[in-house]
Each structure stands twice: as C-alpha cells, then as structure tokens.
N, C-alpha and C positions, 0 to 999 in steps of 0.2 A: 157482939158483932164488931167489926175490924170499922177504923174508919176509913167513909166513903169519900172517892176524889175521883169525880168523874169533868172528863175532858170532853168538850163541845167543840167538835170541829178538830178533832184528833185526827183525821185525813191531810192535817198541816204537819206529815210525819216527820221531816227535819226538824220542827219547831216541838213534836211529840217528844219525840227520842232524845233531845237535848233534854228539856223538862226532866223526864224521867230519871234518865243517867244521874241527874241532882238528888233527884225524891228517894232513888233507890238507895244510896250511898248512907242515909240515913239508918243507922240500927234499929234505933226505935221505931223504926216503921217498918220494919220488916212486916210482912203480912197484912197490909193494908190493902183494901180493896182499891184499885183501878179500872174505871167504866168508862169505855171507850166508844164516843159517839160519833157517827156521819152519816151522810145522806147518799155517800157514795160509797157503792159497796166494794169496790175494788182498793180503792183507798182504805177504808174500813178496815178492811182483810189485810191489810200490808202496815199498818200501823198495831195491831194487836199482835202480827210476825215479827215485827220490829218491838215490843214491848217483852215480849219473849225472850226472845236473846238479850235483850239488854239486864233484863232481870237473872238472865242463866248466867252472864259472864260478872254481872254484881255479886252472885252469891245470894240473893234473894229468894224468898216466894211470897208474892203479892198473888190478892187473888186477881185475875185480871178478866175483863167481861168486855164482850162489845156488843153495840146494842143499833141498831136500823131506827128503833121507837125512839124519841129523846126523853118522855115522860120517867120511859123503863128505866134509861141511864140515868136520872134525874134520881129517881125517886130513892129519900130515905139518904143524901148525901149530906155529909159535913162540907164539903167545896164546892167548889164550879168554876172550871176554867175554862174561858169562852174563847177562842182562839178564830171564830168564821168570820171567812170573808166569803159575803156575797156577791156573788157575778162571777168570780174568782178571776182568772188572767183577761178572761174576754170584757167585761166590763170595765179593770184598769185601763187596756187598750182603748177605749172608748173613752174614756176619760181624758185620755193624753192626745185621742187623735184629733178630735172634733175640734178644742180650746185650738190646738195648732192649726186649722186650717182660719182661725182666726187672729193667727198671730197672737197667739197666747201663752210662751214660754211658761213649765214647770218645768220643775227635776223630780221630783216624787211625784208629790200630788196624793197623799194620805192624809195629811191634817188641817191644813187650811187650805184657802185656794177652791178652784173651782173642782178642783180635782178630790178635794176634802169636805167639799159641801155634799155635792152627788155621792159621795162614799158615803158617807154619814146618812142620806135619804133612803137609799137602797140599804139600807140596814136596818135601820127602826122598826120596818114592820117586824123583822127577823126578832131583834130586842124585847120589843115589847110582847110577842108569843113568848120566848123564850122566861121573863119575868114571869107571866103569868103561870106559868109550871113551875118555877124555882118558887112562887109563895103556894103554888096548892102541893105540893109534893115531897119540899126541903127547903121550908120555909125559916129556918135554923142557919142554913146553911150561908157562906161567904162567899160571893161571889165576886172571883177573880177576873177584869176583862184585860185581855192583852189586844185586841180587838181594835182597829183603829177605824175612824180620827176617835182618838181615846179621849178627850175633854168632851166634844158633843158627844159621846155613845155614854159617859158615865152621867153626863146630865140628862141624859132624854130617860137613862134607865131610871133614876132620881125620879123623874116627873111623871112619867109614863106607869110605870108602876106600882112606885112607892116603897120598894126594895131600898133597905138602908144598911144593908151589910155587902154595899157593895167598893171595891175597890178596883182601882187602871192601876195597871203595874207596865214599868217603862225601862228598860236597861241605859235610858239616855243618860243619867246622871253619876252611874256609877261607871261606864265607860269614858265616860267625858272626864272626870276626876283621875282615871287610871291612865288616859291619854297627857294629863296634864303634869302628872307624877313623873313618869316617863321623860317628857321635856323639863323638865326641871332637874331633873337628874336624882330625887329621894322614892326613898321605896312608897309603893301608894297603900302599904299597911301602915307606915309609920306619920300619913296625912293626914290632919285634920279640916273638914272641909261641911259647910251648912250649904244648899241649894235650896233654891223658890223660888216659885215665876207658875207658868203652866205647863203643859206636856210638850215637850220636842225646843218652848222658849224658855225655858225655866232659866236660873242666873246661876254663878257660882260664887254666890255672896262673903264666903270664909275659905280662903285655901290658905294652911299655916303648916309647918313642918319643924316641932321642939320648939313652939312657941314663937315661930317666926315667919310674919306673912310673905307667902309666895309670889304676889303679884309683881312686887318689883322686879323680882327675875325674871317673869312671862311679858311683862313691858320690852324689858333692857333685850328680850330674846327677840320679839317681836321687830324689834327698833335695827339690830343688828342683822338679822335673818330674812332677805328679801324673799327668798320661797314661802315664808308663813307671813310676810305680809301680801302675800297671793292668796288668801283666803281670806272668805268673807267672815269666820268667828275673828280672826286677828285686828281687821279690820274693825268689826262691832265691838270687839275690846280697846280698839285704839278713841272709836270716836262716842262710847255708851261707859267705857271705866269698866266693864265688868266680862266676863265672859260668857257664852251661853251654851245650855249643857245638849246642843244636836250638831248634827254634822254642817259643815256649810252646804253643802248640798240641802239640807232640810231649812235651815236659818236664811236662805237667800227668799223663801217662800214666802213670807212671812210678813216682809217689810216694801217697800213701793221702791227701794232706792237701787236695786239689782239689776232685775231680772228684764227688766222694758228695755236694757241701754247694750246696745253692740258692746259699746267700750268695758263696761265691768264685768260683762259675761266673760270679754276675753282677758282682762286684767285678771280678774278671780278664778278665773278657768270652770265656769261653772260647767256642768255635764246635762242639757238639756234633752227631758226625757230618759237620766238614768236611771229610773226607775225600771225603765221597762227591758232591761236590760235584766235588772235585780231579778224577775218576775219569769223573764226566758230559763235562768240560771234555777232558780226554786222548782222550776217545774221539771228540768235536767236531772237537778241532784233525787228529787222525787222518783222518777225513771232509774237510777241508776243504783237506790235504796229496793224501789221493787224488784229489779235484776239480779242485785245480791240476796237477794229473802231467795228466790225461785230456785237460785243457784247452789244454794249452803253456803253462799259464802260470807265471811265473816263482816259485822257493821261496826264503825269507830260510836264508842260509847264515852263520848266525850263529854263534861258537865260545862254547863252556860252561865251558871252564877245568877240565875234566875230569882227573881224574887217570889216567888208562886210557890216554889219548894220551901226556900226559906220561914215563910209567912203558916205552911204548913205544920212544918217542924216545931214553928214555936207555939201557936196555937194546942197541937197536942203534948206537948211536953214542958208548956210552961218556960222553953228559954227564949231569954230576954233578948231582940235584935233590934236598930232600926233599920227600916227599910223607906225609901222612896215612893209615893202612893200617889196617885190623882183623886183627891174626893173632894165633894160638895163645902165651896169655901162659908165655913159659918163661924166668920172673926177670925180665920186662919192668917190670912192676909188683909190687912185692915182698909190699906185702898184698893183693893180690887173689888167687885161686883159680890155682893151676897148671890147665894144660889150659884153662880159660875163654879167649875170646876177648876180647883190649882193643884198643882204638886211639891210637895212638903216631907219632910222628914217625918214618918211613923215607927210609934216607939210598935214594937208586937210581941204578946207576949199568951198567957192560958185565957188573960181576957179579950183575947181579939186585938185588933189592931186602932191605935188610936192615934191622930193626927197632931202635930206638933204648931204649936202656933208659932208665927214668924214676925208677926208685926207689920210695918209699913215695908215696901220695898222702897227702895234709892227712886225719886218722881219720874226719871227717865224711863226706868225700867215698867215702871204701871204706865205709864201712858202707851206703853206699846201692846203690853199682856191685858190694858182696859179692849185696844181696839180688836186683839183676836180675842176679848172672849163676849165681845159685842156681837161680831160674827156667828161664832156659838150660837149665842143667844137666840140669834134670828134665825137659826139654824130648827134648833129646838123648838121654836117659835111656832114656824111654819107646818112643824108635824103635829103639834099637840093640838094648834087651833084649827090644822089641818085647811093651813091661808097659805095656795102656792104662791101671794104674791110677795112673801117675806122670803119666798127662795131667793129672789131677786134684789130684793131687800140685801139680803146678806151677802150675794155677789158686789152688789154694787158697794157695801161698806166694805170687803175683805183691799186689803191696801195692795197685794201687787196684779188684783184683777182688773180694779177702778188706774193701776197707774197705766195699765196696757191701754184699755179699750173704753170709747164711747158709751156713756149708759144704752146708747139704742142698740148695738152691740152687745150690749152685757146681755141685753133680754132675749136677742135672737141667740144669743149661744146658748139659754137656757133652754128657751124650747128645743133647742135641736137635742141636747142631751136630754130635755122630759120625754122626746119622740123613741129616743135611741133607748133609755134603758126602761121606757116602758111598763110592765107589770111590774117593773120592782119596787118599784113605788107605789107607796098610800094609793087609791083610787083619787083620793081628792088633790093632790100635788100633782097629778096624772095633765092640769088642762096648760093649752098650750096661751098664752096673754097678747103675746104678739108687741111691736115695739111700744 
C-alpha cells in the first residue's frame, strides 16, 4: 500500500494546490495516495480538478481520492493535514464586525485577540470529532494542523484527545528570516538563524551570516530607514532587542501599546480590519481556480516551501531536515508555562519529528509570550471544563482587548459574539453571563 496523506479541508484549494505542487515535486513520492476531504461538494470537486492537473503538469501519478465521509478519508493514513476553518468568511466577518462596533480595533484577528479566542471556540468542537477519528481509524498517523489560532487548536487537540503526534506548522519564521536576508543584503541560504517564542510571536534569537551576527546591521538599518521605522516589528526590535518572526499587521495584536491609540495606528500605518480584505481576495482567487478547471484552462503550480511536504518527505525517506513546529512545551522553553504550546526548531527525520530545546528566552521576551499563552490557557480552559465564564476570563487577560475596553464591555461583547456564532459552539459555552 502507497503512503496515505489525506487533506482535511482541502476545499482551501489555493492552500491545496500550493501543498501539493511541493509533495508532488518529490520522486520518491511518486504514487502516494492523496485523500481529499470536505464538506462542500463543490469545493470538493474543484480541489481533486486542481490536484489533477497539478499532478499531470508534475509528471506524477499519485493515486488521488476525494471523499464527502471524513472517517473514509481518514482511515488507514500515515498524515493528516487539517487545514478548516469553521464558519469560513461569514464568521470572520462576525468577528471583526461586532469588536468594531465596540471600538475594538484588529487587523487579523486569527491568533489572539478577541477575534482569536472566538476562532479558537467555534473550532474545538470541530478538533475534538476530528481526533476522535484520527485515534480510532489512523491512530499511527501525524497529524499536521495548519489550522489557526494554532497555539490554542494544538493544545486543546493535546488535551482534548490525547493525540501526541500532533504538530502546527506555520510559514511565519521562515518568511520572516527570508525577509530579513533580503534587507541585509546576503543570500538567505547562506543564513544561519535559531527562532522561539510561540506562533505568529516567536523571536529571532540567532541571525549570523559567515559567522557574523546580523543585528547590528538591522539596527544601523532601522536607525537610518525612516520607512521601517514605520513598523511596528522595527519598532519591537528597537524597544524588546530582538525581532519577531509575523508580520506587523499580526505583532500589533498581541501587545496593549498599538492598537487603542489614533497616533501609532497612524505612525505604524497599521491596516485595520485587513484581514478581511485577505479573505474577500481567498474567496476571488477560489472563483477564479473553479473558472479555469471548467474552462481547460491551464493552473500556475507553483511550490510554497511548506513545511507539511517537507516533514512528509523526510518521514518516509528517512532525510534529515529541520523544520519550525508548534508543539506541547515540555522543558522546550524553560520559562514558559509547561503544557502551553511554543514554536521551536524540529529536527525530522524516518523517526518522526522531534522538538529542539531552546532553553530560557531573553526575560523580555517570556513575559510577553507568558501573557498570550495565559490567554491560551484560558482559552483551552473554558472548553475542556466547558466554564463559559473563562471565555471572559481570557478576554479580559488578552493585552490589546483589556487595553481598548472596560471589563463590563469586555462581557457584553462576548455575549454578543456567544449570540452571534451560536451552534458553533460547545452547548455549554452557548450561555449568555451578562455584565
């Protein structure tokens, strides 16, 4: 039997097609089975047309399956790449609208935030079904989530199910590193570079180029470059020493000192709400992927540098890579929270993928990644003990929701969002507390 890599929520056909075009490129995997899951059959149908072609212009034959059941897609897999999002664009929308009618600035709103917590609730039930089939079906198997907020979805799957071969895979730190090569002016094969922290804040604790550290020039770049000291990562390296591996758009989220204040919104130029602009744009290019399937005409099979292929690759053949990983910190990071989720260099190789220990981080840097994986926490907290009033909890600790709004505030915005997204949630998270 070929090995099995079935895709959960493969109706994210931009995000499919990319994946693939990696996996494919691969010789040794020529012939490997591909199981293609969704709940939408039109989606469905236009991600197994696009897996087609990508495989005919590769030079490939994988055998490729799509499946309506997820058990069927499940069953009998060496992977699992979980790629849903629940509610999908109407639900983001809800996220971003309701916080704004309370004077709530995001720009994403995927990882922390209010906009990251409600992601994270409306998923769990999703998670914890979906565990429950990966231990009775392919219970073997490694389960990949690309699946965001990726720190609370890999700890609830940790808690919830008790799946330990699971891994969050995040392209923040090898973009970030490729962006920084770039500005520095040396090749970013020729960089040597260690990251850690958690997902979207992780740090870039080593950047050296022929044995010589990079920062000094990302300072003196910093220092002389009034455009990049318009962002908020230049900033957080000017006034934290270190750089962080997400976009400012994502790193303004995170922290209380941004997002509350007219003046750094407009100093940093921050783009509030550009998320949902992101999300207009995914659903275009989706349209525009089904148009050319219907049409014959031809799809760009371009590779993403994914870590999910890679991690693949080396698992069945034994070659040795690291990769960037979110999993269950146990002594990973020595001042961060046991049980919390960080992201760390993984070595991967025919044994599986195994986590890199880092040590203590620089005390600036943990006091910040202690208070979003407190939020986590309470995050996690409130589905497992299935106590809505830790939702509130975790609003009220996340730093740029407490820097906006009044606690009695905090608690009416949550019920308006427990009102709004409804069935997606646990039954017991469902009540509404009131100020």
């Amino acid at each position: 039997m070929p090995p099995k890599i079935t895709f959960v929520g493969a109706g994210s056909v931009v995000f499919t097609q990319g994946l693939l075009a990696d996996l494919f490129t691969y010789p040794e995997l020529d012939g490997v089975h591909v199981a293609l899951h969704d709940i939408d059959p039109d989606r469905l149908a236009t991600a197994l047309a696009a897996a087609e072609r990508i495989a005919a212009v590769r030079g490939v034959k994988p055998v490729l399956t799509a499946h309506a059941d997820r058990r069927e897609a499940l069953s009998g897999a060496d992977f699992v790449v979980n790629m849903v999002q629940i509610g999908m664009a109407a639900a983001t929308r809800t996220d971003f609208e309701i916080p704004a009618r309370y004077g709530l600035r995001q720009t994403i709103g995927d990882t922390l935030g209010i906009g990251g917590i409600f992601r994270a609730l409306r998923t769990f039930p999703f998670l914890k079904a979906l565990g429950a089939d990966v231990a009775d079906v392919c219970p073997q198997a490694w389960l990949l989530n690309y699946t965001n907020p990726m720190a609370m979805n890999v700890q609830y799957l940790g808690e919830a199910t008790g799946l330990t071969r699971v891994v969050g895979l995040c392209h923040s730190v090898y973009w970030t590193v490729h962006g920084l090569a770039r500005l520095a002016g040396v090749p970013f094969e020729e960089v040597t570079y260690v990251a850690a922290g958690v997902n979207h804040q992780a740090w870039v604790l080593r950047f050296e180029h022929a044995g010589a550290d990079l920062y000094p020039r990302l300072r003196k770049l910093a220092a002389s470059d009034g455009q990049l000291r318009r962002r908020v990562r230049f900033d957080m390296l000017r006034r934290l020493g270190y750089y962080p591996t997400e976009t400012s758009e994502h790193s303004a989220e995170y922290v209380p000192w941004y997002l509350k204040h007219d003046s750094e919104v407009e100093r940093l130029r921050l783009p509030i709400g550009d998320y949902l602009g992101i999300v207009a744009e995914n659903e275009a290019e989706y349209e525009r992927t089904r148009r050319a399937i219907a049409a014959g005409e031809p799809l760009p099979v371009e590779g993403t540098g994914e870590y999910a292929p890679q991690i693949v690759h080396s698992v069945l053949t034994g070659t040795p890579r690291t990769v960037y990983g979110n999993v269950v910190n146990r002594g990973l990071i020595e001042n961060l929270p046991s049980g919390g989720v960080v992201e760390v260099p993984c070595l991967v190789d025919g044994t599986g993928v195994r986590p890199t220990r880092i040590g203590a981080l620089p005390p600036q840097l943990a006091a910040l990644n202690r208070t979003y994986l407190s939020v986590n926490d309470l995050v996690v907290r409130a589905a497992v003990e299935d106590d809505p009033r830790h939702v509130r909890h975790a609003a009220m600790t996340d730093p740029a929701t407490a820097a906006a709004l009044p606690v009695e505030r905090i608690f009416e915005l949550c019920d308006d969002l427990v009102r709004a997204h409804g069935d997606r949630l646990q039954p017991g998270l469902r009540a509404v507390l009131g100020p």
